[in-house]
NULODO-210422 format. One line per 2 residues: for each residue x, y, z of C-alpha. Coordinates in nm, 2 decimals, always signed. Layout:
<recs>
X Y Z; ...
</recs>
This chain:
<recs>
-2.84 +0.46 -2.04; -2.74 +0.65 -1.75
-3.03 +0.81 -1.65; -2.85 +1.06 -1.42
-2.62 +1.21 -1.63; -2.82 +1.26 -1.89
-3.14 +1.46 -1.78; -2.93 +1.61 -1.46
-2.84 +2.01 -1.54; -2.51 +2.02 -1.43
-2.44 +2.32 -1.16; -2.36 +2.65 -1.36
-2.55 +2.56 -1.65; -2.75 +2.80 -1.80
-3.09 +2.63 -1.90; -3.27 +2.75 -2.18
-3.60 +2.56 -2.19; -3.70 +2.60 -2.54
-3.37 +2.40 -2.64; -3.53 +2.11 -2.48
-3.75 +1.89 -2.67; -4.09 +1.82 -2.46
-4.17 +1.52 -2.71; -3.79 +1.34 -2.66
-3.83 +1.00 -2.56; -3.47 +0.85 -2.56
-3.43 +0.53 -2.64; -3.80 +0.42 -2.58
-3.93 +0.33 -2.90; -4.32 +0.27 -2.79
-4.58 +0.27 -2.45; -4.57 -0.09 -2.47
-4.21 -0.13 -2.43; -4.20 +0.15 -2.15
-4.49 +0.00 -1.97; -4.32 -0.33 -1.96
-3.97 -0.14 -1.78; -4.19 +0.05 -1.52
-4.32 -0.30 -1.43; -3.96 -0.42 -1.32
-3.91 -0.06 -1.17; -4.21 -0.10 -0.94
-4.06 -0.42 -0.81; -3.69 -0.29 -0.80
-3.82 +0.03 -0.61; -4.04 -0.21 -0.37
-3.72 -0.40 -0.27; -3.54 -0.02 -0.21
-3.75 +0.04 -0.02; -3.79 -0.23 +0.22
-3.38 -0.18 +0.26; -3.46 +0.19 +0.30
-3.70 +0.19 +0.58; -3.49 -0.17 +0.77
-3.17 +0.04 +0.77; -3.29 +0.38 +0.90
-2.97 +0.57 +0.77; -3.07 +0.74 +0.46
-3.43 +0.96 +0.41; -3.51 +1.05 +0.03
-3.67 +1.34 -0.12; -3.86 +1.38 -0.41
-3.92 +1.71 -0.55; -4.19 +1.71 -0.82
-4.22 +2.09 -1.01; -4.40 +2.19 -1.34
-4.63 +2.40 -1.54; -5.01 +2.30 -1.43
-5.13 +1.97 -1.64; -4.75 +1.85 -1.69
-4.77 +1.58 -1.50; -4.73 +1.52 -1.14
-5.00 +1.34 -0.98; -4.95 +1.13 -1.26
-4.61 +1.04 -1.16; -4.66 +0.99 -0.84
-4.96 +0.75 -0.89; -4.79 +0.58 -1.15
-4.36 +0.54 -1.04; -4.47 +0.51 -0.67
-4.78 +0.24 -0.70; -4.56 -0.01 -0.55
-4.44 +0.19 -0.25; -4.56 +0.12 +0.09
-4.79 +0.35 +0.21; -4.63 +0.33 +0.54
-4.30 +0.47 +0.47; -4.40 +0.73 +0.19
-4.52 +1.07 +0.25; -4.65 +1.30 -0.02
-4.69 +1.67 +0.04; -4.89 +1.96 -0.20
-4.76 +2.26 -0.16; -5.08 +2.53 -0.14
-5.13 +2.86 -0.09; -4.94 +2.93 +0.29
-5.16 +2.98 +0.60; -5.15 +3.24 +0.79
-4.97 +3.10 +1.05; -4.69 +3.00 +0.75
-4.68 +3.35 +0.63; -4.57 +3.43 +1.04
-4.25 +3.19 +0.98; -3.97 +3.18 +0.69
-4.08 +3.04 +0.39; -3.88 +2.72 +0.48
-4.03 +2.62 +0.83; -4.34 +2.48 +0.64
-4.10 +2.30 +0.41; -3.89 +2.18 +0.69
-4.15 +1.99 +0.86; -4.24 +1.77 +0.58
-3.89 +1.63 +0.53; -3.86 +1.26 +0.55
-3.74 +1.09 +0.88; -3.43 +0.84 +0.82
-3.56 +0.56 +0.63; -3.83 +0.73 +0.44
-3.96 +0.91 +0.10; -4.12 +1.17 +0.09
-4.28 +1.31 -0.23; -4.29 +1.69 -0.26
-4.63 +1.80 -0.51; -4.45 +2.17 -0.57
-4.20 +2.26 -0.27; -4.03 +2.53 -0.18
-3.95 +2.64 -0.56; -4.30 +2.83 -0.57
-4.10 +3.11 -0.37; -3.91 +3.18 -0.65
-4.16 +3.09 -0.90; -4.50 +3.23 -0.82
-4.34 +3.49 -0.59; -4.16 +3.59 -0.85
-4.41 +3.59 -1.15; -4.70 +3.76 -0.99
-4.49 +4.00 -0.73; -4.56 +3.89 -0.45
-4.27 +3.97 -0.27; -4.04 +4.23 -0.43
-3.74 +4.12 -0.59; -3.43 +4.16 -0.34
-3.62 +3.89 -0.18; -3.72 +3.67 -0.39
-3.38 +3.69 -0.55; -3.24 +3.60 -0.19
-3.44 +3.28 -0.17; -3.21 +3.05 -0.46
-2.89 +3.09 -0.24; -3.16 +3.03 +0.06
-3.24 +2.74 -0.08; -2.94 +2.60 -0.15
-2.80 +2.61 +0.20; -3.13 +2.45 +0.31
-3.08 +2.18 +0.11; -2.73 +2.10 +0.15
-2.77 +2.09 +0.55; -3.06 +1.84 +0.43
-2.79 +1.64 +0.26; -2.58 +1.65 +0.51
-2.73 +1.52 +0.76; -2.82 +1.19 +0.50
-3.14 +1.35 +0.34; -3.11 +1.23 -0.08
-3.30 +1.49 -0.24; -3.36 +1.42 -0.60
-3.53 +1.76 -0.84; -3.72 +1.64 -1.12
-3.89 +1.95 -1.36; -4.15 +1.79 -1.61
-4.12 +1.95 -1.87; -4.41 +1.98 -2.12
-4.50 +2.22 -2.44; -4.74 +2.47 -2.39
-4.95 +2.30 -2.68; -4.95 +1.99 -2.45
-5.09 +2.14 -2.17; -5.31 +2.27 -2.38
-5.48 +1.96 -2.50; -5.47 +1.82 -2.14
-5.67 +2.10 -2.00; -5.91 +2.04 -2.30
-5.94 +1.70 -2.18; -6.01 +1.74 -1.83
-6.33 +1.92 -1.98; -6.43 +1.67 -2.21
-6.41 +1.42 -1.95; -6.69 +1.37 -1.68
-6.44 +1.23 -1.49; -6.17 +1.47 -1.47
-6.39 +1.84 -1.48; -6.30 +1.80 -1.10
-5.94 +1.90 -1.19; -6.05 +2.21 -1.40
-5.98 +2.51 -1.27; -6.03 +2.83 -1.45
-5.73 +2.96 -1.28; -5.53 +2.67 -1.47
-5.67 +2.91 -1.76; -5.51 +3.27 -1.65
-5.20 +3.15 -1.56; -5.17 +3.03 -1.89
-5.15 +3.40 -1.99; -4.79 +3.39 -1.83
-4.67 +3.08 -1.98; -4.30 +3.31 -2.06
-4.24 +3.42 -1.73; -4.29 +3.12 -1.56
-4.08 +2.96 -1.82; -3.79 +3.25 -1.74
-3.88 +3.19 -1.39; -3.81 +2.78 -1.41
-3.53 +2.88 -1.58; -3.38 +3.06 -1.32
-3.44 +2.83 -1.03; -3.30 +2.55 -1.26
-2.97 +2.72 -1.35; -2.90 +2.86 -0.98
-3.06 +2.56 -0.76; -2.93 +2.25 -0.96
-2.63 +2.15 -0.71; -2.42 +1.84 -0.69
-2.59 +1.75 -0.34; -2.96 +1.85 -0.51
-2.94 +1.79 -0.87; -3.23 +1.91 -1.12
-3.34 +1.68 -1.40; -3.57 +1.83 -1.64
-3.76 +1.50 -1.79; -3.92 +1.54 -2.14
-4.28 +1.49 -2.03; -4.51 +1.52 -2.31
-4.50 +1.12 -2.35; -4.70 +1.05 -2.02
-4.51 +0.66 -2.05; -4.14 +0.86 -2.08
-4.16 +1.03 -1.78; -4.30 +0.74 -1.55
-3.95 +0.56 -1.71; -3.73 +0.84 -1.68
-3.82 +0.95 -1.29; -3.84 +0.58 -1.22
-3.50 +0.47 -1.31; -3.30 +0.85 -1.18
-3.51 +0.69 -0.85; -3.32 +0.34 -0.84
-3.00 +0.50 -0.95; -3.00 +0.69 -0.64
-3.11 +0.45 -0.39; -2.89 +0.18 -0.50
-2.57 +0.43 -0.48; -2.63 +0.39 -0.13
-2.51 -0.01 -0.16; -2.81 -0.06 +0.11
-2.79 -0.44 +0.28; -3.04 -0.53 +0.57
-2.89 -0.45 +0.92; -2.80 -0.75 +1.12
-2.97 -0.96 +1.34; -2.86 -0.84 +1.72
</recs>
């Protein structure tokens, strides 16, 4: 399957998230047989790494967005438990400081951009200025609607100075998140993830999903492509997000600089 082309939106189209099924698994037939793939892909991404970081040519970035519960520290823990430590970043996006409110919304963004020859693993980004900005008003709308074509010129000066960036939306049901929030409180081990907040922004489950829609449909670019990845199979997504990962990396036809 190619991976790419069939979970990337294509620039100008309109996404309608309630088209998509959450539950799709492609061609994966069971957890064993995905668990067995994303045991190759932790090798293969190990390797892509390694030429990644010897070269120094190429950074990649790794955008990770969705509803709370869909998914991400999951995927990072699971596609990126072979990476070395010592050429990955990962960055959560919070609540700005004071000191980030002084700046454009991009300067915090900015910083945490991978050198050449690294990853770097965004935990939300940027997009939370056109999502949460935009669902709870918290900056009117001439500005927030300013920020997609922001973006996009942010990103493409990114790419053009050899920065991959690589979108992924995990995409979830709201009956799914549901039953993971459930089971956060039902484990002793996991109440530390509860948050009653998680609870109320459940309340505006639509507009975030008209939100997503948005930024999906305005910010997917050939330079910085969006995939939305069907993500209520935990063992899918790892897959999915694993193999867009090696696609991308081994477009670049890496080989280990020579000996001087």
């Amino acid at each position: 399957m190619n991976w790419h082309k069939h979970y990337r939106v294509e620039p100008g189209r309109k996404v309608r998230l309630q088209k998509i099924d959450p539950d799709s698994t492609g061609d994966l037939k069971s957890k064993p047989e995905a668990e067995h793939i994303l045991a190759g892909h932790t090798a293969q991404l190990d390797h892509l790494q390694t030429l990644l970081y010897a070269g120094a040519r190429h950074s990649l970035l790794v955008v990770l967005q969705g509803m709370d519960a869909s998914g991400k520290d999951g995927a990072i823990k699971h596609v990126m438990s072979g990476i070395n430590p010592q050429g990955c970043s990962v960055t959560s996006f919070k609540e700005p400081s004071r000191n980030e409110l002084e700046h454009d919304f991009l300067w915090r963004v900015h910083q945490a951009v991978p050198p050449r020859g690294r990853i770097a693993i965004f935990n939300r980004s940027h997009y939370e200025d056109v999502l949460i900005a935009r669902v709870h008003n918290l900056a009117p709308k001439k500005v927030w609607s300013a920020r997609y074509g922001q973006i996009n010129a942010f990103e493409k000066i990114l790419t053009e100075n050899n920065v991959r960036i690589l979108k992924f939306f995990l995409h979830v049901s709201k009956a799914e998140q549901q039953r993971r929030l459930r089971a956060r409180l039902d484990d002793p081990h996991k109440y530390w993830k509860f948050s009653k907040t998680d609870l109320a922004e459940r309340r505006y489950w639509d507009d975030y999903q008209t939100a997503y829609e948005a930024a999906l449909s305005k910010c997917s670019t050939p330079h910085a492509p969006w995939f939305i990845i069907p993500s209520n199979q935990k063992w899918f997504r790892n897959v999915c997000i694993s193999s867009i990962i090696i696609e991308e990396l081994q477009a670049l036809h890496m080989r280990f600089p020579a000996p001087k």
